[in-house]
C-alpha positions as CSV (number, residue, x, y, z in Angstrom):
1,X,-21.0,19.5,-63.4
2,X,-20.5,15.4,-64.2
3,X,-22.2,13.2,-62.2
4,X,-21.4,10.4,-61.8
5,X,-22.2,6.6,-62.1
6,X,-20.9,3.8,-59.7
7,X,-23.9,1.4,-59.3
8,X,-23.6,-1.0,-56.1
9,X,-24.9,-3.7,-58.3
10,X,-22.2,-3.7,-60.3
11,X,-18.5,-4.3,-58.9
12,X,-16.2,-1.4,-58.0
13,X,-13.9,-0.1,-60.5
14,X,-10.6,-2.3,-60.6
15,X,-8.5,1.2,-60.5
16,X,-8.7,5.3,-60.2
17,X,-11.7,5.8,-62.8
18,X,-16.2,5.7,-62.8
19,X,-18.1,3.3,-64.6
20,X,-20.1,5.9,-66.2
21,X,-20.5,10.1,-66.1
22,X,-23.1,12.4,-67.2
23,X,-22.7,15.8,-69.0
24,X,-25.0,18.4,-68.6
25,X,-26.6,19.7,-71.4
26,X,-24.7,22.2,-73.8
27,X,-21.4,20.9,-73.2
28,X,-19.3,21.5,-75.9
29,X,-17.4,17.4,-76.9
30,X,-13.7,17.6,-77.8
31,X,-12.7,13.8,-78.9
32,X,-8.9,13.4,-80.0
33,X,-7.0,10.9,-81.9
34,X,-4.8,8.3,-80.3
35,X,-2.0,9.8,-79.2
36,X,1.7,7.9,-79.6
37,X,4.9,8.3,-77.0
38,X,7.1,9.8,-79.6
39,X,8.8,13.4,-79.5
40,X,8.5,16.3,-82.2
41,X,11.8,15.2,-83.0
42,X,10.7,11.5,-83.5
43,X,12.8,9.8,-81.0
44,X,10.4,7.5,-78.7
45,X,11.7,6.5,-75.1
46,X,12.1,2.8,-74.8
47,X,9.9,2.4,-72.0
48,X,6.0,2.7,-71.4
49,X,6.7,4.9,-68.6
50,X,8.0,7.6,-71.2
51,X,5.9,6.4,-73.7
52,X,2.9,7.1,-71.3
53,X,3.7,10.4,-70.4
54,X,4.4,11.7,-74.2
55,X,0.7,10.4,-75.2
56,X,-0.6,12.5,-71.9
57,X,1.7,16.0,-73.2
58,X,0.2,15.1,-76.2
59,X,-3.3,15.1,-75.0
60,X,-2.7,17.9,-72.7
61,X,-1.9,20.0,-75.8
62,X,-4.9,19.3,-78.0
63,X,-7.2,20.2,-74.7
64,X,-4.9,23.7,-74.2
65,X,-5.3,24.6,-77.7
66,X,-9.3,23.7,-76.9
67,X,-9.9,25.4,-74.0
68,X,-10.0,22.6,-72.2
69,X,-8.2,20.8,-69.4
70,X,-7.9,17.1,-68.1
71,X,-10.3,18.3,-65.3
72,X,-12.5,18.2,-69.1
73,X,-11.8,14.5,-69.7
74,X,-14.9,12.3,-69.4
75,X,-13.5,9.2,-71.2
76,X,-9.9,8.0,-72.0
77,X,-9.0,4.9,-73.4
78,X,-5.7,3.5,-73.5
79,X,-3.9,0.3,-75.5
80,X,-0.5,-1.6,-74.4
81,X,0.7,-4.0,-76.1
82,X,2.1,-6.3,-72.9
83,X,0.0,-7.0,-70.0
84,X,2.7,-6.3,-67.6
85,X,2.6,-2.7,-68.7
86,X,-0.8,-2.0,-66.9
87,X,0.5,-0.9,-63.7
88,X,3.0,1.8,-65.2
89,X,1.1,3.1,-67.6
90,X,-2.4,3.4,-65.1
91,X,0.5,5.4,-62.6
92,X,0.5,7.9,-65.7
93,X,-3.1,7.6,-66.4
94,X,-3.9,8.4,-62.8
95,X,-1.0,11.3,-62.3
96,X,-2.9,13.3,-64.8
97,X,-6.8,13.0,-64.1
98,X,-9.0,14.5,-61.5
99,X,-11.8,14.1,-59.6
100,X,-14.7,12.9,-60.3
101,X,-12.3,10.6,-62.3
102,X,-13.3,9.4,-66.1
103,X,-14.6,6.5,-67.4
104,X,-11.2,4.2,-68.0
105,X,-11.1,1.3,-71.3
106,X,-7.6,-0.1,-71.3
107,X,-6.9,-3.0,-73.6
108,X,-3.9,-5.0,-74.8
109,X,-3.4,-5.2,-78.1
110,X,-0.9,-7.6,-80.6
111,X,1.0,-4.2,-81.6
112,X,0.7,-0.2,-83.3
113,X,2.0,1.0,-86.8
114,X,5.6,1.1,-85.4
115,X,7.0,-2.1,-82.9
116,X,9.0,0.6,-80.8
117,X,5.3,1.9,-79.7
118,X,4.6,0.7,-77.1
119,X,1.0,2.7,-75.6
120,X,-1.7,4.4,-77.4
121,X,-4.1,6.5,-75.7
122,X,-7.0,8.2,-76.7
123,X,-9.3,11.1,-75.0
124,X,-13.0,12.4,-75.0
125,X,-13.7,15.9,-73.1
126,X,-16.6,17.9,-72.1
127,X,-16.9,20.9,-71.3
128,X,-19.7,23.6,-70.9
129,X,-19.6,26.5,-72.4
């Protein structure tokens, strides 16, 4: 049961996320590591579209072998490195999440351990037990 936190003194979310949510007490916190678009078999898609999508399978993994779901999800925060990348990589973001919709930090950044990455994205969870 979030609740959640979109103050009229304060503008509107730019995109499909809250400016803040509230979880009960109890819940049990699942934080993960950034997650990078690249296969088991190391190969990484050329585009942040593809990218995008491996980070979220990741992520959708670590929350499975939790217990957990992106209905769970209470924070994400993602990292491009081009500004023009936003839209495709929010039309990810947003294919995955539900209502009430997480908090949302997405930042461009000068680059990752590898040039061929392209998007980073990390995820907090809640979820009482």
């Amino acid at each position: 049961m979030k609740k959640v936190f979109n103050p009229p003194s304060v503008r509107r979310p730019f995109g499909h996320y809250n400016h803040g949510l509230l979880v009960p007490p109890g819940a049990s916190l699942l934080v993960t590591s950034g997650q990078l678009g690249i296969r088991p078999d190391d190969s990484i898609p050329a585009d942040v579209t593809g990218q995008a999508e491996l980070c979220f399978e990741a992520i959708k993994a670590v929350l499975d072998e939790a217990g957990m779901t992106f209905a769970d999800v209470i924070r994400i925060s993602g990292f491009v490195t081009r500004r023009e990348d936003f839209p495709a990589y929010m039309a990810v973001r947003d294919r995955y999440t539900f209502d009430p919709k997480p908090v949302s930090t997405l930042l461009v950044v000068g680059g990752f351990t590898r040039p061929e990455f392209l998007v980073e994205v990390e995820v907090t969870a809640a979820k009482v037990v």
